[in-house]
ChimeraX commands (.cxc) that place a marker at each C-alpha (Angstrom):
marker #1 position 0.00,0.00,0.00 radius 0.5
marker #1 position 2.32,2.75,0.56 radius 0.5
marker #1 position 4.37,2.38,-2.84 radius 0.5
marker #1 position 0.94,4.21,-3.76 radius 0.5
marker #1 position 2.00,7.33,-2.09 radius 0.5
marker #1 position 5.41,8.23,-2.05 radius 0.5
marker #1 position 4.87,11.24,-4.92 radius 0.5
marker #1 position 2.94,13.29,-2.59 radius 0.5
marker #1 position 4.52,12.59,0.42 radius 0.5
marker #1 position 6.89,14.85,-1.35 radius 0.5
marker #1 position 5.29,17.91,-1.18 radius 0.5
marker #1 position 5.86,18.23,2.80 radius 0.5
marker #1 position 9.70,18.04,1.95 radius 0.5
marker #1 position 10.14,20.25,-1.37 radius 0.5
marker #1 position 13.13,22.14,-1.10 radius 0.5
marker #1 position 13.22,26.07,-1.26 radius 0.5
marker #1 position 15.57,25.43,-4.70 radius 0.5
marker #1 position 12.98,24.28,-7.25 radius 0.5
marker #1 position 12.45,27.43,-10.03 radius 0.5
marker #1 position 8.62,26.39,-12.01 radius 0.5
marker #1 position 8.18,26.84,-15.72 radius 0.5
marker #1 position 6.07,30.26,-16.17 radius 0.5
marker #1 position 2.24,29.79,-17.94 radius 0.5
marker #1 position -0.82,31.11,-17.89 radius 0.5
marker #1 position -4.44,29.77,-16.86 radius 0.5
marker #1 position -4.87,26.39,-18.83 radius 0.5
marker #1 position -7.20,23.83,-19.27 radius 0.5
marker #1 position -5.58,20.17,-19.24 radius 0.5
marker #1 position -7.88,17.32,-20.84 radius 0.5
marker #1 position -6.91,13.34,-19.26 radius 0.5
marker #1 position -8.03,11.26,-22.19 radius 0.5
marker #1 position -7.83,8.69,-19.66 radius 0.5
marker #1 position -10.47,9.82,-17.37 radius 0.5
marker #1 position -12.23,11.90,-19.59 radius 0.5
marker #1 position -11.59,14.47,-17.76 radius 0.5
marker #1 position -11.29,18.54,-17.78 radius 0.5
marker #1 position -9.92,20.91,-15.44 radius 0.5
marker #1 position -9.01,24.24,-15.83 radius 0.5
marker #1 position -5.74,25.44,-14.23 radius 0.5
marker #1 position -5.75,28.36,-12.26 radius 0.5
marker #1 position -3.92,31.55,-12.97 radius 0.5
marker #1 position -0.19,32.02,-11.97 radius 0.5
marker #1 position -0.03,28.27,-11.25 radius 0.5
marker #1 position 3.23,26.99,-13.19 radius 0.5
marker #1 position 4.44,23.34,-14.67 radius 0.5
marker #1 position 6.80,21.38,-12.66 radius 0.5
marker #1 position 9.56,20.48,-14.80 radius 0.5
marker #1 position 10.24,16.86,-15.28 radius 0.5
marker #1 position 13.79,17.08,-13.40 radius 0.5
marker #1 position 11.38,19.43,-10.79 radius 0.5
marker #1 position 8.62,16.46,-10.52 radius 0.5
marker #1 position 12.12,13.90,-10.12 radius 0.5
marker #1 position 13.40,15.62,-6.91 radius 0.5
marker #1 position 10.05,15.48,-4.93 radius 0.5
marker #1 position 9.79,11.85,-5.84 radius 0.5
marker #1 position 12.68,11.48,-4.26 radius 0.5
marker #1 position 11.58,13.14,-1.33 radius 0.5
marker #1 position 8.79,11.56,-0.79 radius 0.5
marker #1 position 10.46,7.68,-1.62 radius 0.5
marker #1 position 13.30,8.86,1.23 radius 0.5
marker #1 position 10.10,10.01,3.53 radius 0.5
marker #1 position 8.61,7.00,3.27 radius 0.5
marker #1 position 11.25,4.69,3.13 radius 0.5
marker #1 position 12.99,5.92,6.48 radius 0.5
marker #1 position 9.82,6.16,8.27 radius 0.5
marker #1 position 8.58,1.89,7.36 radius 0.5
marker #1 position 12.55,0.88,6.41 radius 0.5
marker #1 position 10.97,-0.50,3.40 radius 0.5
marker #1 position 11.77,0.12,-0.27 radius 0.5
marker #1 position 9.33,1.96,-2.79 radius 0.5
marker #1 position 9.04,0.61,-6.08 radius 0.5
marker #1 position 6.20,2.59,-6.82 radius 0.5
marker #1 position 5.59,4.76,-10.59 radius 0.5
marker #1 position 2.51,6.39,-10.49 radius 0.5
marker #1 position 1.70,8.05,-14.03 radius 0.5
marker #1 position 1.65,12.02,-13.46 radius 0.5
marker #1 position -1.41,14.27,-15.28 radius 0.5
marker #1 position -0.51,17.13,-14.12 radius 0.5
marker #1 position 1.71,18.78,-11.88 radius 0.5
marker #1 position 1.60,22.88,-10.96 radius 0.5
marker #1 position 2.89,24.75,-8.19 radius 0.5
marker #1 position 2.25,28.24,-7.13 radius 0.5
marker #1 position 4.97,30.12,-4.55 radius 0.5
marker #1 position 6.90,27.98,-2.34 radius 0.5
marker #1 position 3.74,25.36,-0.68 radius 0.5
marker #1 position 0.69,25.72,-3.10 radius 0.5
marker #1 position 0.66,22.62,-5.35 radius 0.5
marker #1 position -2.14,21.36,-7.44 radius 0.5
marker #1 position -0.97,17.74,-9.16 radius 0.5
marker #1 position -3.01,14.69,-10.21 radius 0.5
marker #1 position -1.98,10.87,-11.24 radius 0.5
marker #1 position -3.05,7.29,-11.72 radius 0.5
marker #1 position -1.92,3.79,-11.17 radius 0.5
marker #1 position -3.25,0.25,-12.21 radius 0.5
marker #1 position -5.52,-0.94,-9.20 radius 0.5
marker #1 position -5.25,-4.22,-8.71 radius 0.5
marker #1 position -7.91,-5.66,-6.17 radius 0.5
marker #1 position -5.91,-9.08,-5.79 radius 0.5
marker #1 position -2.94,-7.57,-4.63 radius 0.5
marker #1 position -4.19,-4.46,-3.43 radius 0.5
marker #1 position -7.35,-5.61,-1.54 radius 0.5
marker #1 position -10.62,-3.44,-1.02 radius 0.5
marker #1 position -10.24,0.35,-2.38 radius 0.5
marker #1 position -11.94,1.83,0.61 radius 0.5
marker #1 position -9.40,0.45,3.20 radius 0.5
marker #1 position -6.42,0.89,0.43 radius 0.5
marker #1 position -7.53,4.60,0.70 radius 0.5
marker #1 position -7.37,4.15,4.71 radius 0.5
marker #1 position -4.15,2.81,4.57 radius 0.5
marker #1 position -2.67,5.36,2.32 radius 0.5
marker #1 position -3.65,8.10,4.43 radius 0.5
marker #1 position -2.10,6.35,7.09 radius 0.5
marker #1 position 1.20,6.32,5.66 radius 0.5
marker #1 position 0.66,9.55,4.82 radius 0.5
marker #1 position 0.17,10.54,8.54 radius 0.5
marker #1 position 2.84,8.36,9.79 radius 0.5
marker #1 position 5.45,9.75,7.69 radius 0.5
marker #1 position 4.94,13.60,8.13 radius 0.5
marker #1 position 4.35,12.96,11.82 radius 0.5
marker #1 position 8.49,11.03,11.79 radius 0.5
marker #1 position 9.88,12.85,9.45 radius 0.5
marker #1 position 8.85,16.85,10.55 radius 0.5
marker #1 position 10.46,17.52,14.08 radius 0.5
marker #1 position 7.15,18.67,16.25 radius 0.5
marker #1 position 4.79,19.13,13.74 radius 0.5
marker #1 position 1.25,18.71,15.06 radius 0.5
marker #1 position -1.31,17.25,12.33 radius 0.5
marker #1 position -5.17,17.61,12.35 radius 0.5
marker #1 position -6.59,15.13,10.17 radius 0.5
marker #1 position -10.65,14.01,8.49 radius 0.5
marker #1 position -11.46,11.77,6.40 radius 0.5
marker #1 position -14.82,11.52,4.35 radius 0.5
marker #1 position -16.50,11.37,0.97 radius 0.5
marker #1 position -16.66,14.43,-1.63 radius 0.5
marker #1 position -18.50,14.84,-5.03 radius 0.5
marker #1 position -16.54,15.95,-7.63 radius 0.5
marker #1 position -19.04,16.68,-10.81 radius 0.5
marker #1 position -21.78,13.97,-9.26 radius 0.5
marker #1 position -18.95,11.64,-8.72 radius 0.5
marker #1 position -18.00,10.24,-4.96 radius 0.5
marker #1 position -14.25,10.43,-3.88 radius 0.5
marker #1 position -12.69,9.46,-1.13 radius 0.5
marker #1 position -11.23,12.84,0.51 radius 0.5
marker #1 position -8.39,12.90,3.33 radius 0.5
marker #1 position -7.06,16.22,4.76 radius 0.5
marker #1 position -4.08,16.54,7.22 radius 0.5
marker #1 position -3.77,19.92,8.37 radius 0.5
marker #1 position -0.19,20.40,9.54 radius 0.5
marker #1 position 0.39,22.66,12.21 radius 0.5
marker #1 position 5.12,23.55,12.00 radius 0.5
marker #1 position 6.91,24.52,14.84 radius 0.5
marker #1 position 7.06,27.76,13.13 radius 0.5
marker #1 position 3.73,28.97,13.28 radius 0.5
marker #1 position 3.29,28.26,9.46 radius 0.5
marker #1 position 0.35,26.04,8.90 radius 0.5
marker #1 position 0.48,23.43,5.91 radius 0.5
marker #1 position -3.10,22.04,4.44 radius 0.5
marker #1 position -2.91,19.09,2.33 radius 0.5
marker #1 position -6.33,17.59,0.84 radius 0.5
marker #1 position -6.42,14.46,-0.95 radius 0.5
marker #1 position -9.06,12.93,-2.91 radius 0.5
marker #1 position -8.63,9.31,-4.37 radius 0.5
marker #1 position -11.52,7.46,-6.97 radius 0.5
marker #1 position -11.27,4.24,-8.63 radius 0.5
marker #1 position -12.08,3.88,-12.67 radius 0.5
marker #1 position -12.58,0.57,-13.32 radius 0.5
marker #1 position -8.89,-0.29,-12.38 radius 0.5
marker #1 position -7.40,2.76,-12.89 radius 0.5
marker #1 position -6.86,5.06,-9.24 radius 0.5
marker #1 position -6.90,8.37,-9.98 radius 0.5
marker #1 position -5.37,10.69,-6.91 radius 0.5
marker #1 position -5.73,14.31,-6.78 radius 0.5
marker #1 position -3.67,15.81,-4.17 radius 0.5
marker #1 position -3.91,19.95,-3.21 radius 0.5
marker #1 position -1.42,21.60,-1.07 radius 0.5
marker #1 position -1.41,25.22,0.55 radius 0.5
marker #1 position -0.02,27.50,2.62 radius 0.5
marker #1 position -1.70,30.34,1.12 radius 0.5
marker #1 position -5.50,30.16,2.27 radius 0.5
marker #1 position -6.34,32.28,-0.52 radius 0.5
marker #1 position -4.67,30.15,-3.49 radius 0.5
marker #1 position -5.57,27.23,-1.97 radius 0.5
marker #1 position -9.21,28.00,-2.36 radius 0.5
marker #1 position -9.15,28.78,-5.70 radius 0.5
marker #1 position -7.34,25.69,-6.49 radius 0.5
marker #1 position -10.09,23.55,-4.66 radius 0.5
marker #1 position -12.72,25.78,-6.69 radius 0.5
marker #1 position -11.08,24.59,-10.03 radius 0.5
marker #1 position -11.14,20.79,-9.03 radius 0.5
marker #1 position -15.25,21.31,-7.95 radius 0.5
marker #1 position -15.25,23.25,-11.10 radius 0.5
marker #1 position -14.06,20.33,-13.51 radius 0.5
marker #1 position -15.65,17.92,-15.14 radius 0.5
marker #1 position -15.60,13.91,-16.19 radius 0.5
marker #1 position -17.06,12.59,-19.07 radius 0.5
marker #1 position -18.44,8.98,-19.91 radius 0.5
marker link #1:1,2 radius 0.2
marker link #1:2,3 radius 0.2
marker link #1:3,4 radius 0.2
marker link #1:4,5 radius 0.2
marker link #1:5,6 radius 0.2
marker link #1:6,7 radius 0.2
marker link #1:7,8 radius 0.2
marker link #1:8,9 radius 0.2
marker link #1:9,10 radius 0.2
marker link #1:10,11 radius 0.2
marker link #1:11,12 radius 0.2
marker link #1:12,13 radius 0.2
marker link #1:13,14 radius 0.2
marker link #1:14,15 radius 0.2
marker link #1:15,16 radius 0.2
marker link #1:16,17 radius 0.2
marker link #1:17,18 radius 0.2
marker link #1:18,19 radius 0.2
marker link #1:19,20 radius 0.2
marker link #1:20,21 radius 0.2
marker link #1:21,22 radius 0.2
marker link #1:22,23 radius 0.2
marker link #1:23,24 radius 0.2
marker link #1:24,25 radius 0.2
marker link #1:25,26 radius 0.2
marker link #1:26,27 radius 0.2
marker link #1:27,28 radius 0.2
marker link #1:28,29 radius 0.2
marker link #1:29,30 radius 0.2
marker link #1:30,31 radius 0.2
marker link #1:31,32 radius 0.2
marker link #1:32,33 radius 0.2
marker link #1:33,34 radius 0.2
marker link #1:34,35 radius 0.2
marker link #1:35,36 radius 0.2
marker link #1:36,37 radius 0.2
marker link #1:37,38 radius 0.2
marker link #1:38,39 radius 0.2
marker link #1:39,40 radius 0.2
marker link #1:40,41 radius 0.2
marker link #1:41,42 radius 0.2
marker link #1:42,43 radius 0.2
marker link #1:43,44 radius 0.2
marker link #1:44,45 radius 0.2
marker link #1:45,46 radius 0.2
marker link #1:46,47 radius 0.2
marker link #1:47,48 radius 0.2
marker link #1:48,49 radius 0.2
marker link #1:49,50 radius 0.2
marker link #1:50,51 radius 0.2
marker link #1:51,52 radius 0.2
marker link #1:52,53 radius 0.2
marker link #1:53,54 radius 0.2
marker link #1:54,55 radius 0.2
marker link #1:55,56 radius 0.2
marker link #1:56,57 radius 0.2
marker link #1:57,58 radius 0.2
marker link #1:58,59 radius 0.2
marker link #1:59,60 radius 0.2
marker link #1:60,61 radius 0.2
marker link #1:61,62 radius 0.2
marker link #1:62,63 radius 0.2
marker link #1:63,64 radius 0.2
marker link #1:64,65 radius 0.2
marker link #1:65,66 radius 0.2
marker link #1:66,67 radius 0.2
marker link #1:67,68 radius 0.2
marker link #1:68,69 radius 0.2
marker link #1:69,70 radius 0.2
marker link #1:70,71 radius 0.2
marker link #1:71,72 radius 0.2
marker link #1:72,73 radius 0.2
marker link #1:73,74 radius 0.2
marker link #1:74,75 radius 0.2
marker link #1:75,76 radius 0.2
marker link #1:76,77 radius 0.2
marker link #1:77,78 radius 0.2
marker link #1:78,79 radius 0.2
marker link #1:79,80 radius 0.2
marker link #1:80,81 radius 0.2
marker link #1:81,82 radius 0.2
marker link #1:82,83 radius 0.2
marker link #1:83,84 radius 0.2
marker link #1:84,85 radius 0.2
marker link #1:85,86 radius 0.2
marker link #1:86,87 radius 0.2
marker link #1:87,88 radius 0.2
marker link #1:88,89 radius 0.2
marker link #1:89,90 radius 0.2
marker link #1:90,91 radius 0.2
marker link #1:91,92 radius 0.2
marker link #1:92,93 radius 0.2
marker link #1:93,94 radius 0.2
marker link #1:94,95 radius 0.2
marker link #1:95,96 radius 0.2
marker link #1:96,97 radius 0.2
marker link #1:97,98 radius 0.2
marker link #1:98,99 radius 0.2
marker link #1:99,100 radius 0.2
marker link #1:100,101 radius 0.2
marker link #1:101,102 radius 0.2
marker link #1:102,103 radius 0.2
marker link #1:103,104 radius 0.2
marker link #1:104,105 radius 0.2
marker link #1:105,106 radius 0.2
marker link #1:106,107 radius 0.2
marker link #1:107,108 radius 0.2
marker link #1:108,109 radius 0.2
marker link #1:109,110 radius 0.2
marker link #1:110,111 radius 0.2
marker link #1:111,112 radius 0.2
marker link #1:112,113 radius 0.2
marker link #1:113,114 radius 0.2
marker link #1:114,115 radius 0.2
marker link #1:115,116 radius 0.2
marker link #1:116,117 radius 0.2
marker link #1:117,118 radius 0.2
marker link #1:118,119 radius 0.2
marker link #1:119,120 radius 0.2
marker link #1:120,121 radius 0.2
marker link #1:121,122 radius 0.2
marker link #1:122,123 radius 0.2
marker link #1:123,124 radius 0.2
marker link #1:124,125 radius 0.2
marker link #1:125,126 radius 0.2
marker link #1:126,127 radius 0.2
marker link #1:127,128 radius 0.2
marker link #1:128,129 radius 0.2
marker link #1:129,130 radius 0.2
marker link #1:130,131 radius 0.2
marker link #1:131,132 radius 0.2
marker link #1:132,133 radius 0.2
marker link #1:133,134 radius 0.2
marker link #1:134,135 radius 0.2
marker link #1:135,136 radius 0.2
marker link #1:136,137 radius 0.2
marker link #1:137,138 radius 0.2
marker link #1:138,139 radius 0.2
marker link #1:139,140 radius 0.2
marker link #1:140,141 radius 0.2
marker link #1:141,142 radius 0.2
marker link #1:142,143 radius 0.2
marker link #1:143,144 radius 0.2
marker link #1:144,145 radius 0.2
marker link #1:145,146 radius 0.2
marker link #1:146,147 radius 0.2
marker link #1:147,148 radius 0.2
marker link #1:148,149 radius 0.2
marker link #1:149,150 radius 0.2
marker link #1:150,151 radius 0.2
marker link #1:151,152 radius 0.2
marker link #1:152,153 radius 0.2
marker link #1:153,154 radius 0.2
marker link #1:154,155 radius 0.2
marker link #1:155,156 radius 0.2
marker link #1:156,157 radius 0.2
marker link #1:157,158 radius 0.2
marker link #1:158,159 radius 0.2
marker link #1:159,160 radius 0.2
marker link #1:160,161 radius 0.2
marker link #1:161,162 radius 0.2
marker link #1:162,163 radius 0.2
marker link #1:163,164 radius 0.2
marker link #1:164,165 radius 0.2
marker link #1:165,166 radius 0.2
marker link #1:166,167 radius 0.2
marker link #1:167,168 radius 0.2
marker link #1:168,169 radius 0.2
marker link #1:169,170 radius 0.2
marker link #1:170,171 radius 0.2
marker link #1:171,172 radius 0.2
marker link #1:172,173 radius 0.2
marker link #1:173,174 radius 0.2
marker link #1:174,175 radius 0.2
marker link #1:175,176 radius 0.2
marker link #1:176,177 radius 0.2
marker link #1:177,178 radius 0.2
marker link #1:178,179 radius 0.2
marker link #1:179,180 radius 0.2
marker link #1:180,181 radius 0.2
marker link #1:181,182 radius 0.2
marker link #1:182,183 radius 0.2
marker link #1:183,184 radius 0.2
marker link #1:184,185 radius 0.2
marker link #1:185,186 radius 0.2
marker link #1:186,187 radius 0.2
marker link #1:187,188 radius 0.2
marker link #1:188,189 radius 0.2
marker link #1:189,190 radius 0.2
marker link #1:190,191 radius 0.2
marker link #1:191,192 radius 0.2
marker link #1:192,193 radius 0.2
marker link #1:193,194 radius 0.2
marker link #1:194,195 radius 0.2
marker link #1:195,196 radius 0.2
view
């Protein structure tokens, strides 16, 4: 289960360093899902050596937290960042009920890992977290949200949503500091839409 996760996990640990490709509000189309969402404004492409480093991240999170290796390749749809902590990105992997067992308690045990490895690998970091179901376009996902509360005073939201199609899982994963630009991107994924 967590080999599903380790790309987002990143997110907590992106470095200061990473410099985003500049572009404009954009609409991306996922043949795969049939599905259209409009980017917001000032949002900017990760570059693929960009989208490389928080992988790594995220694989190093997870592995030091379980001492387990990660052979996990999700396929990235999208993946935008705005300032420093404000990430919108999206991907899929092959579900596999035989070796992944129920969705609803793969979901559970994602967010667990999740949990586990922000709560090792950020020094007094305090997490809220929920879990429920959301529509997206008449369509039920799975939603987790760990609010992470620094040291520092700065406060970290990170919302995930997870549905199954047929036996492809699509995860959506938002990311803010800024309350502002976090909305909006939330308002652009409740904004888009799936086809059939």
């Amino acid at each position: 289960m967590r080999q599903f996760y380790y790309v987002f996990i990143s997110f907590i640990f992106l470095s200061q360093s990473l410099i985003c490709q500049n572009s404009l509000s954009q609409t991306i189309y996922s043949n795969e899902f049939k599905w259209s969402i409009k980017i917001p404004e000032n949002y900017k492409n990760l570059s693929h050596s960009e989208l490389e480093k928080l992988n790594d991240l995220g694989k190093r999170g997870i592995e030091n937290t379980y001492n387990e290796k990660v052979t996990s390749n999700p396929k990235i749809i999208f993946s935008f960042k705005n300032d420093e902590y404000n990430f919108m990105q999206a991907s899929y992997q092959i579900y596999n009920r035989d070796k992944n067992g129920d969705f609803a308690r793969l979901c559970a045990g994602i967010n667990k890992v999740q949990y586990e490895t922000c709560k090792n690998q950020i020094p007094g970091v305090k997490i809220d977290a929920t879990n429920g179901i959301e529509k997206i376009n008449n369509l039920e996902f799975h939603r987790y949200k760990m609010v992470l509360h620094y040291p520092s005073g700065q406060v970290l939201h990170w919302i995930t949503y997870y549905r199954l199609f047929g036996k492809k899982f699509l995860t959506i994963s938002v990311t803010y500091i800024d309350k502002d630009k976090g909305q909006e991107a939330i308002r652009c994924l409740e904004k888009s839409k799936f086809g059939k």
